[in-house]
C-alpha positions in Angstrom: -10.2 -11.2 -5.0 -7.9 -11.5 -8.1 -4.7 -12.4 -7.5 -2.1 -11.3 -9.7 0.5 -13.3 -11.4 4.6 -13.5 -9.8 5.5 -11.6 -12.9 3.0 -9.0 -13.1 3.7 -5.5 -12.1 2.5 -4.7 -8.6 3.6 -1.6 -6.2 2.3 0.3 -3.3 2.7 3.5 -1.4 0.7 4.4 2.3 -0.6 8.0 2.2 -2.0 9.9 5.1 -5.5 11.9 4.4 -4.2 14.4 2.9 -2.9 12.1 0.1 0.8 12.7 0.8 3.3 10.0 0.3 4.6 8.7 3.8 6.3 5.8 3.1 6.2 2.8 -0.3 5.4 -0.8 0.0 7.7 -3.5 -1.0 5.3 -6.1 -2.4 6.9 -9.2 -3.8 5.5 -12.8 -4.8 2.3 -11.3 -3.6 3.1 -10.4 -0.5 3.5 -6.7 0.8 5.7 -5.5 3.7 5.9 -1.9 4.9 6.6 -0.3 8.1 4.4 1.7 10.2 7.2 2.8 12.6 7.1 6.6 13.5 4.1 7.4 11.6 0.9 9.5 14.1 -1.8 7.3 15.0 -4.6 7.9 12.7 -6.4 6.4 9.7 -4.2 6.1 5.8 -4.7 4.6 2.6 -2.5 1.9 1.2 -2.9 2.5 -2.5 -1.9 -0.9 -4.2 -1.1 -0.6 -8.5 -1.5 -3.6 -10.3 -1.2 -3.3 -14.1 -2.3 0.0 -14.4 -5.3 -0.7 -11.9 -5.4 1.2 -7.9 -7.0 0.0 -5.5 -7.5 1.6 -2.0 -7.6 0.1 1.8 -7.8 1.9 4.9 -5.2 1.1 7.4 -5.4 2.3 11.2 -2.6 3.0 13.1 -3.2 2.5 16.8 
């Protein structure tokens, strides 16, 4: 519910379940853009950094 600052730092990756790397997340002014174009359906984790702090969300791709 905290949302950060335009000039604070803020990056993203998606990993599968197995907690590999399958693709990083542009996020800019708050706003994050990634593509789930070739990836397996199935269930991943969009790990979001802010400051130092990681939060997790499930994403499903159907």
């Amino acid at each position: 519910n905290n949302i950060p600052s335009t000039d604070t730092a803020v990056s993203g990756e998606l990993v599968d379940m197995n907690g590999q790397t399958r693709t990083t997340v542009q996020i800019n002014n708050n706003q994050a853009t990634f593509s789930v174009a070739g990836l397996p359906m199935g269930v991943y984790i969009l790990n979001i950094n802010v400051n130092g702090q990681v939060e997790g969300h499930q994403i499903a791709v159907e």
